[in-house]
LOFIDO-478257 format. One line per field, with one value per residue (C-alpha): residue in three letters; x, y, z. Coordinates in pm, whole numbers, always signed. Example, Ala and Ser with C-alpha at 12.3 -4.5 7.8 and 13.67 -1.06 7.14 Angstrom:
% LOFIDO-478257
res	(ALA | SER)
xx	(+1230 | +1367)
yy	(-450 | -106)
zz	(+780 | +714)
***
This chain:
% LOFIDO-478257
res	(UNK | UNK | UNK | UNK | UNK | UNK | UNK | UNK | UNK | UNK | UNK | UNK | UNK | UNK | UNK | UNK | UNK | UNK | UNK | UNK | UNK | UNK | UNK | UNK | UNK | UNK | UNK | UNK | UNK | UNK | UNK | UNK | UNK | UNK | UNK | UNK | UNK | UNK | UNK | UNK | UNK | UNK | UNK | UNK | UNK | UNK | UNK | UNK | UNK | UNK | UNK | UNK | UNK | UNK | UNK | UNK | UNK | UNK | UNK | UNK | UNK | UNK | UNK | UNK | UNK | UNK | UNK | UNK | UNK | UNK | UNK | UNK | UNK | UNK | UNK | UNK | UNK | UNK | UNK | UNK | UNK | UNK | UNK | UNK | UNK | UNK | UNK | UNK | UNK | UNK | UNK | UNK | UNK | UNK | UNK | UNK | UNK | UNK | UNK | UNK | UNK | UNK | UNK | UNK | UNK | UNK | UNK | UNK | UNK | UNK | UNK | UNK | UNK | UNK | UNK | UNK | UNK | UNK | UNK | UNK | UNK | UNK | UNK | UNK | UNK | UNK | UNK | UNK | UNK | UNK | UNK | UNK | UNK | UNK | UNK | UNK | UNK | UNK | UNK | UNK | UNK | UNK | UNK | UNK | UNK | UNK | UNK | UNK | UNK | UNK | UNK | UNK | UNK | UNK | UNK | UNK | UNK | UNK | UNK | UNK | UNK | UNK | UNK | UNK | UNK | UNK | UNK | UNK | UNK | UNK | UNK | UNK | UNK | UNK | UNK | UNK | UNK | UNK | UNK | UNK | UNK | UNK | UNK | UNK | UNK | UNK | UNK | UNK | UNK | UNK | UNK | UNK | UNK | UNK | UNK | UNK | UNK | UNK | UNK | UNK | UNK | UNK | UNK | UNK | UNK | UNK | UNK | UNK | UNK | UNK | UNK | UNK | UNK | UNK | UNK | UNK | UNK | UNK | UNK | UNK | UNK | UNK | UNK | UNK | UNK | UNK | UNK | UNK | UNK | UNK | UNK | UNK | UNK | UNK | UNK | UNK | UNK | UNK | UNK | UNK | UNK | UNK | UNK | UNK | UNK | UNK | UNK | UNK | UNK | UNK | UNK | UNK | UNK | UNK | UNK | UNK | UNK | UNK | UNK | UNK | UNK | UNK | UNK | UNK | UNK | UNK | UNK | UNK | UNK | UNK | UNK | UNK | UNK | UNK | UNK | UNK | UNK | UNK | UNK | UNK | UNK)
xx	(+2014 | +2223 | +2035 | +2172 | +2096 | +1787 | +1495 | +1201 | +859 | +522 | +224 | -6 | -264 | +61 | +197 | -197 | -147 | +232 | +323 | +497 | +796 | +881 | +884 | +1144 | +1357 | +1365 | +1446 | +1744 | +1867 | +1893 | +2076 | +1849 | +1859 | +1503 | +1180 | +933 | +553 | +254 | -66 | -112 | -23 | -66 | +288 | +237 | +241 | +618 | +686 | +659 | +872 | +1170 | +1149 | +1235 | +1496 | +1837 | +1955 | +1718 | +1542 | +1167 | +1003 | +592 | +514 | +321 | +134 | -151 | -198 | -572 | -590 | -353 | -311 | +12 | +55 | -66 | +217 | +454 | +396 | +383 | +688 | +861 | +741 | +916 | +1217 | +1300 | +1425 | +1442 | +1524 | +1821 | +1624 | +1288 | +1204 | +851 | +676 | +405 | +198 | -133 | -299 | -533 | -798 | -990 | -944 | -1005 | -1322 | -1096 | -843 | -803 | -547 | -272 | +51 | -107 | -205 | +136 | +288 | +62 | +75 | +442 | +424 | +217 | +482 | +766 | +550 | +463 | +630 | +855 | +853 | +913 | +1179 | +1293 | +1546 | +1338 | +1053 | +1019 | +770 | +569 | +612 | +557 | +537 | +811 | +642 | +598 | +953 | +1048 | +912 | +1030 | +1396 | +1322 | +1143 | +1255 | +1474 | +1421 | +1153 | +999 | +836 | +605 | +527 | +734 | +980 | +1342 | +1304 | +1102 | +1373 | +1643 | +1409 | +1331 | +1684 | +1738 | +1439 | +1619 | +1950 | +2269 | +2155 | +1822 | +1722 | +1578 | +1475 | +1178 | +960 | +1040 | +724 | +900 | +821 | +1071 | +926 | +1083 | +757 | +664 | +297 | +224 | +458 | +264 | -26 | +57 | +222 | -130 | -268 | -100 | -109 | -512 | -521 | -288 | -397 | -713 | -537 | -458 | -171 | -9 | -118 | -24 | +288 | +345 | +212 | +477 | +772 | +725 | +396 | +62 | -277 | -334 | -30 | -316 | -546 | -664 | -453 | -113 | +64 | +332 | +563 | +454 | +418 | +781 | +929 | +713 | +720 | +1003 | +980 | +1209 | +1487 | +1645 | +1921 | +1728 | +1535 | +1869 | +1984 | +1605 | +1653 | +2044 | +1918 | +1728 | +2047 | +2240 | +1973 | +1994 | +1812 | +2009 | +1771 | +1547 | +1226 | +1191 | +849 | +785 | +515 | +344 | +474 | +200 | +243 | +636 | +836 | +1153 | +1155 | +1187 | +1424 | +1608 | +1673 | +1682 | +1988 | +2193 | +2175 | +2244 | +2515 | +2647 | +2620 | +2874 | +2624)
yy	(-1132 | -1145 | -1323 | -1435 | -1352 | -1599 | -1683 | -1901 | -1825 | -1993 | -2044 | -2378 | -2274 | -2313 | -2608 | -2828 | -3109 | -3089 | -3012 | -2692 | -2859 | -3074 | -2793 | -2626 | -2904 | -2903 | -2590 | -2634 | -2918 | -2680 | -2455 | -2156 | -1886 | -1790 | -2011 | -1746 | -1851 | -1650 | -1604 | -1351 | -1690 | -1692 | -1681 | -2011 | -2213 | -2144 | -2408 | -2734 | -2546 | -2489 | -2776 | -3000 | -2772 | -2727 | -2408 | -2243 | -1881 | -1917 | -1621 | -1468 | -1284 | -1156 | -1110 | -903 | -609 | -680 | -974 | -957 | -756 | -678 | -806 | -1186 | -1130 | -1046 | -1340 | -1629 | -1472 | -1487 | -1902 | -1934 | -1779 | -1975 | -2241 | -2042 | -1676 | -1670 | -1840 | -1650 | -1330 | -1164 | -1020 | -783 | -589 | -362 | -585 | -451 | -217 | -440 | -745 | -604 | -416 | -236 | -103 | +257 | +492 | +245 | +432 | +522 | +193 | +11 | +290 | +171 | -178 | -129 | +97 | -219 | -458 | -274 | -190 | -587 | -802 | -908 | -714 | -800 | -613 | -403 | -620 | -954 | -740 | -631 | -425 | -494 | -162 | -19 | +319 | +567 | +652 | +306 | +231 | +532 | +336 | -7 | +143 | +377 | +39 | -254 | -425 | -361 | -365 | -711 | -546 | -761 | -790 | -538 | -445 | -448 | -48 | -91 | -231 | +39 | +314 | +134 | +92 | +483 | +518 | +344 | +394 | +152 | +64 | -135 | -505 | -449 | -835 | -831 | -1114 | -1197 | -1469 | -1685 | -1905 | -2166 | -2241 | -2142 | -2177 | -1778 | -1807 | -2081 | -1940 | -1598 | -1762 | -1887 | -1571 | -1381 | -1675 | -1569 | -1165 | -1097 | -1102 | -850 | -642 | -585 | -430 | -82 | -91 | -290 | -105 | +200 | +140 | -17 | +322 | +498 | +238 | +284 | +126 | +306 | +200 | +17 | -204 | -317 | -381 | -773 | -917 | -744 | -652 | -873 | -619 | -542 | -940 | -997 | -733 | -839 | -1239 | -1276 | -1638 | -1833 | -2100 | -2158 | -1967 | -1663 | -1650 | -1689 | -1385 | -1158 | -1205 | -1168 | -796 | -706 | -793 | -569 | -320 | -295 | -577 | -776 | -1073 | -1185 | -1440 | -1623 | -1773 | -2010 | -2058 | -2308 | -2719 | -2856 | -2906 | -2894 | -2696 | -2936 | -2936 | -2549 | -2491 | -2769 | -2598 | -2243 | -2331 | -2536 | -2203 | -1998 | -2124 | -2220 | -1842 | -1796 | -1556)
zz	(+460 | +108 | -176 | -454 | -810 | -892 | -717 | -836 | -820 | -753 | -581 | -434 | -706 | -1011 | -858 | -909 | -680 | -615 | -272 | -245 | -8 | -253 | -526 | -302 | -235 | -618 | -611 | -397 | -564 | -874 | -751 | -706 | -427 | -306 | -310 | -328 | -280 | -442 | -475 | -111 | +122 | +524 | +651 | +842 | +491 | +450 | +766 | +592 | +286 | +551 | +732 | +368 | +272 | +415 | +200 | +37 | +159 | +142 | +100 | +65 | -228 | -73 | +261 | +183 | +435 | +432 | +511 | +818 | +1143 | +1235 | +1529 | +1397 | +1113 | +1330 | +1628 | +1296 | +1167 | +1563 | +1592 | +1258 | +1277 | +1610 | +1355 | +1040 | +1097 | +837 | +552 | +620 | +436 | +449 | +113 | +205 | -18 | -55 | -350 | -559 | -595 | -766 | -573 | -206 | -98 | +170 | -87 | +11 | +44 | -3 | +78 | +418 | +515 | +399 | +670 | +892 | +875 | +924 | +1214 | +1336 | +1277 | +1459 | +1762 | +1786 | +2070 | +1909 | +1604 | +1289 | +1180 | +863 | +731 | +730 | +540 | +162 | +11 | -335 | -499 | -855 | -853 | -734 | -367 | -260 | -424 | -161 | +91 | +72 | +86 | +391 | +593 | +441 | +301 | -31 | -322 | -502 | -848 | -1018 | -1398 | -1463 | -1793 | -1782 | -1829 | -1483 | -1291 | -1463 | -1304 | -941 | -891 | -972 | -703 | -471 | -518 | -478 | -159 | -79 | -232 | -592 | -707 | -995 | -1079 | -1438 | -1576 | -1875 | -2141 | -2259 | -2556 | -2966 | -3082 | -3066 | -3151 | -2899 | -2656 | -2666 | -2613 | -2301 | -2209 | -2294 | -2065 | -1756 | -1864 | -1845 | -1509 | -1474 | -1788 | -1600 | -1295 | -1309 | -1044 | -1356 | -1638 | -1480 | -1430 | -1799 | -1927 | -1670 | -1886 | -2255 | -2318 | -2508 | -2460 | -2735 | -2632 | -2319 | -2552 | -2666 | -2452 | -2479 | -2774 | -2921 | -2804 | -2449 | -2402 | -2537 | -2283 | -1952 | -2052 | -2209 | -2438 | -2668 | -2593 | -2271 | -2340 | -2475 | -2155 | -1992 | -2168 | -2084 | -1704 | -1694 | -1884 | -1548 | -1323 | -1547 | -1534 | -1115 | -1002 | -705 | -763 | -1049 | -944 | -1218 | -1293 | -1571 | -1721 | -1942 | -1709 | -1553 | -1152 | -1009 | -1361 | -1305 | -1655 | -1720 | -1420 | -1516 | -1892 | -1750 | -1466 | -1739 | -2022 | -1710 | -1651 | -1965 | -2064 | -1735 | -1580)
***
């Protein structure tokens, strides 16, 4: 499967009361790549998200290992990709230590959960399958068994280092959270908004202090400058200009997830595609 360069991202609990199909037939009408759905979904919610679209890849980001046995990820993704094996693409990931009770030894259960998933009948198979991954072992591992890597809330100077990790080779396609908005103070704010959650996760704040970032940059919720490089704010075009910086750092594919539109962001995709391609990217 060859994605192209942008991707948006969201999840049911982003969208309020907008259905997620109709967010990705938006999606498609505008142009974008990959619909990629948050928030650790069941792979069985992508269904009504293929069926409206005609284009578009839909992808998880991400199944959590958890909260899933192998074999059940494996048989939803088989019923799917009867209809929709060319536009389907599996995010998996380990979570967080704070969020899951079973959280332990992470690398070794991501191995296992994979051995799982190619020992399933049928299996689902490396190349339908990326890996969330931050630091450089699990970057290892989401070349050597999938397709590729799907960084979250991560620095340009993130994605520069993954794709050395990696190599020229496997998918390297970063979530990138935006802001259209020139206002900076307000448009910080609702950066900062979206950045606690993550700010209390050391997965995250690990790998920030692994890119360039001190610990008083974690502190009361973010510096200006850590929030500026991770959420990157301003007019269309600048935003334009802040995720075109991770393609041209390695990344094959850039989520983009705005922030700040109540319910379906037509509005923000709509301004993002037009600078996008007005800039010729």
């Amino acid at each position: 499967m060859t994605l192209g360069p942008l991707g948006v991202w969201t999840s049911a609990r982003g969208l309020a009361d907008a259905a997620p199909a109709e967010a990705a037939r938006v999606a498609e009408r505008l142009g974008f790549d990959v619909f990629w759905l948050g928030s650790s979904p069941q792979l069985t919610q992508l269904g009504p998200m293929l069926e409206a679209t005609d284009r578009i890849v839909v992808a998880t980001g991400i199944v959590n290992i958890w909260a899933y046995e192998p074999a059940q990820l494996a048989a939803e993704y088989a019923e799917l990709a009867e209809a929709f094996a060319d536009r389907l693409l599996v995010g998996i990931g380990v979570g967080h230590p704070e969020a899951t009770s079973d959280y332990t030894r992470p690398l070794t259960a991501m191995r296992a959960f994979l051995d799982g998933l190619d020992a399933a009948d049928p299996p689902l198979l490396w190349e339908k399958r990326c890996l969330a991954a931050l630091a450089p072992r699990m970057l290892e591992l989401s070349g050597e068994r999938a397709v590729g890597a799907i960084p979250y809330f991560v620095p340009v100077e993130h994605t520069a280092a993954a794709r050395a990790a990696l190599g020229s080779g496997p998918l390297l396609a970063p979530e990138v959270a935006v802001v259209l908005d020139e206002d900076d103070e307000r448009a910080r704010a609702t950066a900062r908004d979206y950045a606690q959650l993550y700010l209390g996760l050391r997965n995250y704040t690990s790998n920030l202090l692994r890119h360039g970032f001190d610990e008083p940059d974690l502190a009361g919720g973010g510096s200006d400058r850590l929030i500026d490089a991770v959420v990157p704010h301003g007019s269309a075009a600048a935003v334009a200009a802040a995720v075109h910086a991770h393609l041209a750092a390695g990344a094959d594919h850039v989520c983009i997830q705005t922030l700040g539109e109540h319910g379906i962001p037509e509005r923000s995709w709509s301004a993002f595609v037009e600078a996008w391609r007005a800039a010729g990217y």
